[in-house]
C-alpha positions in Angstrom: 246.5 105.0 -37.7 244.0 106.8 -35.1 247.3 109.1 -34.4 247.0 109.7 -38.5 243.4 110.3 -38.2 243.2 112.7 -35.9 245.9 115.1 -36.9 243.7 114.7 -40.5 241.0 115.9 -38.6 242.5 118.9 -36.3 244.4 120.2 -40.2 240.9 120.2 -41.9 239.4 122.5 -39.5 242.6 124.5 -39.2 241.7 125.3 -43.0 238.0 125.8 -42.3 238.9 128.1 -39.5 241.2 130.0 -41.7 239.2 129.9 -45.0 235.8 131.1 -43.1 236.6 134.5 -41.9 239.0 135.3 -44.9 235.5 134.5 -46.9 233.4 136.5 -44.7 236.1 139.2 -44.7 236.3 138.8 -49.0 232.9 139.5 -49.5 232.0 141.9 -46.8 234.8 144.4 -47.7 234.7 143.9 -51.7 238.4 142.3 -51.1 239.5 140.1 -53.9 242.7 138.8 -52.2 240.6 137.1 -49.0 238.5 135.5 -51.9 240.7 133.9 -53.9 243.0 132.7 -50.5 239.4 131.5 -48.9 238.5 130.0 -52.5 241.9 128.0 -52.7 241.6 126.5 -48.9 237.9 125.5 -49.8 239.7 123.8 -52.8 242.3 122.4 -50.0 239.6 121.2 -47.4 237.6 119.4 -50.6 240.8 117.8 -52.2 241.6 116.6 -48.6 238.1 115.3 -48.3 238.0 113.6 -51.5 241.6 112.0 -50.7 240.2 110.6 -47.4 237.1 109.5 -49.4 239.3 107.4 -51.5 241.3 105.9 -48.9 238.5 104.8 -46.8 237.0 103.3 -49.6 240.2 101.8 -49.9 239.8 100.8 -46.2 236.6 100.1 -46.4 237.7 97.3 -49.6 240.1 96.0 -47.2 237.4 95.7 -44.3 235.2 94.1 -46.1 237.3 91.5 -47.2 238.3 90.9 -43.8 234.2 91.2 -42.9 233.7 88.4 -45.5 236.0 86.1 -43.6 234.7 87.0 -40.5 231.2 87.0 -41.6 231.8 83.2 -42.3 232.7 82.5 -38.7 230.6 84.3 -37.3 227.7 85.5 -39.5 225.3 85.9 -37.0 227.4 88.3 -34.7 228.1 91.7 -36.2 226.1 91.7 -39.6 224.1 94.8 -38.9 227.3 96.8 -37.4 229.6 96.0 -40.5 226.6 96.7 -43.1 226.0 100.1 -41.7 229.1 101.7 -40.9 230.3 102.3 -44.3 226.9 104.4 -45.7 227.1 106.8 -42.7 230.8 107.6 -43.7 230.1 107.9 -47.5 226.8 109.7 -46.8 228.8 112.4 -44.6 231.5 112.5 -47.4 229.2 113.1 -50.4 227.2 116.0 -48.7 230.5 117.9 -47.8 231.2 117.5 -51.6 228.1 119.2 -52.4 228.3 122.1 -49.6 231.8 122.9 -50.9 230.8 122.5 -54.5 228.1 125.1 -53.9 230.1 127.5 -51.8 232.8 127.3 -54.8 229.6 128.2 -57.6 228.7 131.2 -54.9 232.4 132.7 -54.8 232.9 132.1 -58.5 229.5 134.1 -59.2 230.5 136.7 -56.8 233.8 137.4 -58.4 232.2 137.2 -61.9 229.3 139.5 -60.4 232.2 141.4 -59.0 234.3 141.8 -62.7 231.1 142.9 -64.4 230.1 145.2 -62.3 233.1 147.2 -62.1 233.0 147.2 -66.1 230.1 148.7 -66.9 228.4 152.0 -65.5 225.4 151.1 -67.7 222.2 150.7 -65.2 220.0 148.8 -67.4 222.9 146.0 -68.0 223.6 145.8 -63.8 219.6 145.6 -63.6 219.3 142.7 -66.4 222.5 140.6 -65.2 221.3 140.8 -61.6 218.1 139.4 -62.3 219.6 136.8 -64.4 221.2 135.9 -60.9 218.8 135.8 -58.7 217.0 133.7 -61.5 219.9 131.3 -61.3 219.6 131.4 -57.5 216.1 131.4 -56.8 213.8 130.2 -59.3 212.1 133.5 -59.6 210.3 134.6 -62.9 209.4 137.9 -62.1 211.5 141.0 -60.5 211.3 144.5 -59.4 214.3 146.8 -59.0 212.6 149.8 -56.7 214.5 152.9 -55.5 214.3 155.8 -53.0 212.3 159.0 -54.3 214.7 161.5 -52.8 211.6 164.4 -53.0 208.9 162.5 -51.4 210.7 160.0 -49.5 208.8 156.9 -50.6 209.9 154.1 -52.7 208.7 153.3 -56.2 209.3 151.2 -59.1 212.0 152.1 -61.4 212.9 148.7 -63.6 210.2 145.2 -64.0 211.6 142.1 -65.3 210.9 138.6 -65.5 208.1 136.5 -67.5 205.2 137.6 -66.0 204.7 141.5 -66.7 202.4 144.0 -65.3 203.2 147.4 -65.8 204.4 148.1 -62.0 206.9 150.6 -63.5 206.7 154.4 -61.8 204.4 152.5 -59.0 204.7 154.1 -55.1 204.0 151.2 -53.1 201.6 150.8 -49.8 202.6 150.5 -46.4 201.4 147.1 -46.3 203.7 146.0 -49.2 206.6 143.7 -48.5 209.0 146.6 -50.5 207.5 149.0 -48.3 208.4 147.3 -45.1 211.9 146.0 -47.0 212.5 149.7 -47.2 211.5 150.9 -43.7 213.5 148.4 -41.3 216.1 147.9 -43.9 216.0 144.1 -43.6 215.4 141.5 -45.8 211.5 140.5 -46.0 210.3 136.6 -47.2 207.1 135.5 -47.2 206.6 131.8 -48.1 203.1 130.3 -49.2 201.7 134.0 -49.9 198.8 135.4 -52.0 200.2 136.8 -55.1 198.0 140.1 -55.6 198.5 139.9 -59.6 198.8 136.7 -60.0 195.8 135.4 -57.6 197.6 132.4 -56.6 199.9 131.4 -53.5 203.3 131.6 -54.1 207.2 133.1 -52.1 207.9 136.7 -52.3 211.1 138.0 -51.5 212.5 141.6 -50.8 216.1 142.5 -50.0 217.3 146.0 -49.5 220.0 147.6 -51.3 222.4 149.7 -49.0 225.8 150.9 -49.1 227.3 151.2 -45.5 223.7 151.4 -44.3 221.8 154.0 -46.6 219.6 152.9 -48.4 219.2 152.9 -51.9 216.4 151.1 -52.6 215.3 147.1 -52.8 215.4 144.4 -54.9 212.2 142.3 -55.4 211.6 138.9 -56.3 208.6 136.3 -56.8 207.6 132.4 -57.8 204.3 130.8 -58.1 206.2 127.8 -56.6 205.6 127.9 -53.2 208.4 127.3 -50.2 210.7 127.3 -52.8 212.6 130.2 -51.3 213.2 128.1 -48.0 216.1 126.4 -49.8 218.2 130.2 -50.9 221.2 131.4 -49.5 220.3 134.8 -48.2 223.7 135.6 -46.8 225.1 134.9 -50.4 221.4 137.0 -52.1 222.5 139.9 -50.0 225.8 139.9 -51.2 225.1 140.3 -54.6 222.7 143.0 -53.3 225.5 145.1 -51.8 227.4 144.7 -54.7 224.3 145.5 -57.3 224.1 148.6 -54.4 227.6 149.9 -55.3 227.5 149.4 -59.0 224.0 151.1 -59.1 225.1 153.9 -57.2 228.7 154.6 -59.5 226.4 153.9 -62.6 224.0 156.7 -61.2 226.8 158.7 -60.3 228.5 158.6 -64.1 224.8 159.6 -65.5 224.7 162.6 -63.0 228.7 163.8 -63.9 228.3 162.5 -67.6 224.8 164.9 -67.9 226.2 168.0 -66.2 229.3 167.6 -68.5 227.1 167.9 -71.2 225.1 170.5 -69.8 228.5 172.6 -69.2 229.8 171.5 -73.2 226.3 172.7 -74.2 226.2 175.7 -72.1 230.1 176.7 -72.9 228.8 176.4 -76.7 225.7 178.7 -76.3 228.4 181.2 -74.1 230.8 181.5 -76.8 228.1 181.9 -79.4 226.8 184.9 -77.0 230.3 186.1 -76.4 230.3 186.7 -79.9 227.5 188.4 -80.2 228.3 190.4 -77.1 231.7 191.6 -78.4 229.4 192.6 -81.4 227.0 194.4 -79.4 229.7 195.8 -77.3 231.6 197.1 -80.0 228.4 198.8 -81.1 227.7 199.7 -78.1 230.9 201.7 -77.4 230.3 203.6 -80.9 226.6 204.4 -79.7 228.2 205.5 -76.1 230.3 208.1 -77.7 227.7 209.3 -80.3 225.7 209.7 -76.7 228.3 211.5 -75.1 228.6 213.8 -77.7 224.7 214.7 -78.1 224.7 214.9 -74.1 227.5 217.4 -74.1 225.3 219.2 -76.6 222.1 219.1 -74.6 224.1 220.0 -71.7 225.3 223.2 -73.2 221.6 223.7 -74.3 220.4 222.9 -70.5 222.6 225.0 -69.3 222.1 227.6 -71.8 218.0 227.5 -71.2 218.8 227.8 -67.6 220.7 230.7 -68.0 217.7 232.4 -70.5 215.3 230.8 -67.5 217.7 232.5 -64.7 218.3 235.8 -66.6 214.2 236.5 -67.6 213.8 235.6 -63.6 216.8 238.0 -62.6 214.9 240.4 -64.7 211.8 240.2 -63.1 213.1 240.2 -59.7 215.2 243.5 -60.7 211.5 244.9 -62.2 210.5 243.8 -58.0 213.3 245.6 -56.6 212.3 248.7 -59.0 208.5 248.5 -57.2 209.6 247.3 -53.6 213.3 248.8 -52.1 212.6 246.7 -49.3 213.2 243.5 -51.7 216.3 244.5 -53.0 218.8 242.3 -50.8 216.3 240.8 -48.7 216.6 237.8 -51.6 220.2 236.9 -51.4 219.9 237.4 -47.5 216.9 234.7 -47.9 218.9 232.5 -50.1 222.1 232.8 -47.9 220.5 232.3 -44.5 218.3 229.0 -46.1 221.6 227.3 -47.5 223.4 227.6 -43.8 220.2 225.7 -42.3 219.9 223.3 -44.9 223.8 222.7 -44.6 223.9 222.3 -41.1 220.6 219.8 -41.8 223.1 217.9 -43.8 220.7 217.7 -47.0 222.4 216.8 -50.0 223.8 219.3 -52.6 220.8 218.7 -54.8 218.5 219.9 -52.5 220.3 222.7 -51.0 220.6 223.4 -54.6 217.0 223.2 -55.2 216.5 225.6 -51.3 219.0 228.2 -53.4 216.5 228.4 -56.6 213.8 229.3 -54.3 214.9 231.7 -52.0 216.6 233.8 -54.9 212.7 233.8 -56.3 210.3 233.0 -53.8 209.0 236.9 -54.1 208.9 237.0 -57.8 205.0 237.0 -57.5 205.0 240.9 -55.7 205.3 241.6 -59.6 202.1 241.5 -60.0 200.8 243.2 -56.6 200.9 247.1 -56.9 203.7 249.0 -55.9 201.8 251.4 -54.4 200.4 248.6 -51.6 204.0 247.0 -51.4 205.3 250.8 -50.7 202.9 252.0 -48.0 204.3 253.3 -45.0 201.0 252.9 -43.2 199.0 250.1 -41.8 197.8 247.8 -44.8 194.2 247.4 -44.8 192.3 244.1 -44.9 191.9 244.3 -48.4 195.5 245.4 -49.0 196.8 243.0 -46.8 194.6 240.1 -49.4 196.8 241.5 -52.2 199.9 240.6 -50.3 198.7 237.1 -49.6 198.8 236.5 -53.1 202.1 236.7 -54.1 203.0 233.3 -53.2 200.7 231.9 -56.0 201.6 234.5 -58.1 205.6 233.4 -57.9 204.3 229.9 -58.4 202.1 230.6 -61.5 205.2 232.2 -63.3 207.2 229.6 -62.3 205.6 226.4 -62.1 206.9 225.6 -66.2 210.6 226.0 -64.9 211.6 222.4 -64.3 214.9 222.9 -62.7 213.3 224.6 -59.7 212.9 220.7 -58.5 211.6 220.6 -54.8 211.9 224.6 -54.5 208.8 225.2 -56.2 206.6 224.5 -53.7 208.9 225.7 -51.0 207.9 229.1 -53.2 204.2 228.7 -53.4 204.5 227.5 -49.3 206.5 230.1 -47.8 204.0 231.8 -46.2 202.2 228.5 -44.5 202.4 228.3 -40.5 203.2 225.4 -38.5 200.0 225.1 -36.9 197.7 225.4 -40.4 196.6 229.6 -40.0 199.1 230.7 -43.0 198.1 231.3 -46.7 197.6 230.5 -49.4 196.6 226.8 -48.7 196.2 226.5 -45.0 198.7 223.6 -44.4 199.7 222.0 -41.4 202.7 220.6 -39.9 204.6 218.1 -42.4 202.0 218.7 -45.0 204.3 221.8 -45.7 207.1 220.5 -47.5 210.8 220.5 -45.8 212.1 223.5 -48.3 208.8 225.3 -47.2 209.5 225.3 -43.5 212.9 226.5 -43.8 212.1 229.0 -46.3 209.9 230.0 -44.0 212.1 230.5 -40.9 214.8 232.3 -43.4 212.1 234.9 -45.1 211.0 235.8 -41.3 214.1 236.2 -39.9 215.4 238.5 -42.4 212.1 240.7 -42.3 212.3 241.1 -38.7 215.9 242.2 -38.7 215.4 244.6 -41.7 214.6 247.8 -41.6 211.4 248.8 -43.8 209.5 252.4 -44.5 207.0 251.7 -41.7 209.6 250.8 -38.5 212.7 249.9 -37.7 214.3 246.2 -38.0 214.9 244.3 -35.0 218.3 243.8 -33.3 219.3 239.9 -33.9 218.8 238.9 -30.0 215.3 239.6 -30.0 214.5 238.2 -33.3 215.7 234.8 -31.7 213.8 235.3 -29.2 210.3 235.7 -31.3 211.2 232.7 -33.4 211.5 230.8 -29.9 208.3 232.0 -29.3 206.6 230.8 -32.3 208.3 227.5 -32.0 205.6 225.3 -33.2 203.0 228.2 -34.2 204.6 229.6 -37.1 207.7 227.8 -37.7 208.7 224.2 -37.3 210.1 223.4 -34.3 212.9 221.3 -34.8 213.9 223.6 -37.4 213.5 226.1 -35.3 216.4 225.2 -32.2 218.5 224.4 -35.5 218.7 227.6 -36.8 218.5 229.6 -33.1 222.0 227.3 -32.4 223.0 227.9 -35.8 222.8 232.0 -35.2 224.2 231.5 -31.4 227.4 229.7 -32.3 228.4 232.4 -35.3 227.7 235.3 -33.3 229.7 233.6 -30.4 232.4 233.3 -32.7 
């Protein structure tokens, strides 16, 4: 019989050894196979126990009989060992009942907990069932279900329920407050015998946090005026329903995110269609306006061009009237206009400017018009006065030309041709840059050509020793940089 017994014993904790970690293992990694295999060898161990129960009572029928009869011989012998030895066993018995009776409630709430939260993604109906729970569980009347403000960091109150409502909902909490701390170490927090701040009474606060694989999600809160009464929970089995609540809180919010941005796209796909309608309308009109465009533009083209041409002819005119006064201007124009477009190319300005540089030079003495041809004639030396006439031409060109707007940049390459490097030209004295880039080559071009032209008064110089005086007035007269250009511009054609 003690054989019997003690194999009984080394089989019931062969199923407890089994049965615990599959349990631990169940609810730890959300596995419903452990479970129900843990749940069934709980069911074993308290069948076996009951069994055993009933056959020591059976025993203990049978002892007592025997105690009776013994207890008649020798009543004064063994009384108090016989009348005590049966209690212990049925008080040991009766509180195994009740620890496996409760861990069966725990795993049959944590698979229902389980089936409803992986049926629903609605938030307020995990929020509401939970509390109902912890309810069961605790005794608590009152509940907060806080979260993480991903902005600021800090946890607030997102859902209050219970009996006792105060309108905690949107509240950020101090660093003093048991959520608070809950939140920061990540740990449950319980406070027994505790001022209730709302309340003003004592009473058990409780805060467990809600994580999934350690990040946090936020905390669940919970309360009673009772005090102590939260030294008889579970915790291991409170922060199991926690995780789950964690999970199904986090799909639920999850859904809500996907659900709204799929309605955001349905909206937005509607409102795109409605615009591509409208868009296909517009571009169709559009397209009709485009070639109604391209046909005016073609028109005003033709009209540009054909005021340009008026603009260019009444100019040509007026420089032909020139040449009639001055025979020194005949030529020296194009030469201007030639020798300007090679600098400016080799400057590598763009086509509308050397465009612009061609405008001017063909024009930049259309102002001698209005000087007399007997001063722009004279074979002698000009006198002061004379020489004041000259001086004005470069105003004069602008004045007559200032209305022409496709002149661009040349026009005050015109009215600037004439200004020196170091500020002693006419008519405006400028210095340096304030001469404008067309100007300063303009400038170099219109010398160049008068000093290797012959005029009624001397001789032109030969092309050497014109490059030489521009060296020389290298930053007097004309711009320097300018100046090597064109000197290695002339070099290289007339080594070629």
């Amino acid at each position: 019989m003690n054989r019997c017994k003690y194999y009984t014993h080394i089989s019931k904790y062969i199923v407890a050894f089994i049965a615990i970690p599959l349990f631990v293992y169940g609810y730890t990694k959300e596995a419903i196979v452990p479970l129900y295999i843990s749940f069934i060898l709980g069911v074993i161990f308290l069948i076996h126990n009951i069994i055993e129960t009933i056959l020591l009572s059976k025993l203990n029928k049978k002892r007592k009989n025997k105690v009776k009869k013994v207890i008649k011989k020798h009543e004064n012998m063994f009384s108090k060992e016989i009348r005590f030895s049966y209690p212990i066993n049925e008080r040991n018995a009766l509180k195994t009942f009740k620890l496996l009776t409760e861990k069966q409630n725990e795993l049959e709430v944590l698979r229902v907990t389980s089936e409803k939260f992986n049926s629903t993604v609605d938030m307020d109906n995990i929020v509401e069932y939970l509390f109902e729970v912890f309810k069961k569980f605790t005794g608590c009347d009152r509940s907060l279900i806080c979260f993480k403000d991903v902005d600021a960091q800090d946890i607030y109150c997102k859902y209050e329920l219970g009996e006792k409502l105060f309108g905690e909902v949107g509240k950020y909490f101090d660093t003093d407050s048991v959520i608070t701390k809950c939140f920061n170490i990540n740990e449950v927090v319980i406070n027994y015998n505790i001022l209730l701040n709302q309340r003003g009474i004592m009473g058990d606060k409780l805060a467990i946090p809600l994580s999934i694989s350690n990040e946090q999600l936020g905390v669940i809160f919970v309360e009673t005026p009772i005090k102590n009464s939260f030294k008889k929970v579970n915790l291991p089995f409170l922060k199991s329903l926690a995780n789950y609540a964690a999970v199904a809180m986090d799909k639920s919010q999850l859904f809500n995110d996907v659900y709204t941005q799929k309605q955001e796209i349905e909206a937005l796909y509607e409102e795109t269609a409605a615009v591509n309608d409208d868009l296909n309308y517009n571009i169709d009109n559009l397209n009709k306006t485009k070639e109604e465009l391209r046909i005016k533009n073609d028109e005003l083209l033709k009209y540009s061009e054909s005021l340009n041409t008026g603009y260019i002819q009444t100019v040509m005119s007026l420089v032909h009237a020139i040449e009639a006064k001055d025979a020194y201007t005949s030529g020296h124009c194009q030469r201007v206009m030639e020798i300007s477009c090679e600098i400016a190319a080799t400057m590598n300005l763009d086509e509308e400017t050397i465009q612009d540089l061609r405008y001017a030079a063909i024009l930049h003495d259309i102002g001698k018009i209005g000087v007399s041809a007997t001063i722009l004639n004279k074979t002698d030396t000009l006198t002061d006065q004379e020489f004041e006439e000259i001086k004005k031409h470069p105003q004069i060109s602008y004045n007559i030309l200032k209305n022409v707007e496709f002149l661009g940049e040349g026009l005050r390459a015109i009215l600037e041709h004439h200004e020196m490097y170091n500020g002693r030209g006419y008519p405006n004295q400028l210095k340096g840059v304030e001469i404008s880039l067309l100007g300063r080559i303009l400038c170099i071009a219109d010398a160049f050509d008068a000093m290797t032209s012959d005029r009624t008064y001397r001789k032109g110089m030969t092309m050497e020793f014109a490059i030489e005086e521009i060296e020389r007035c290298k930053g007097v007269q004309f711009d320097p940089q300018i100046s090597d250009i064109f000197i290695n511009m002339i070099r290289e054609l007339v080594n070629d």
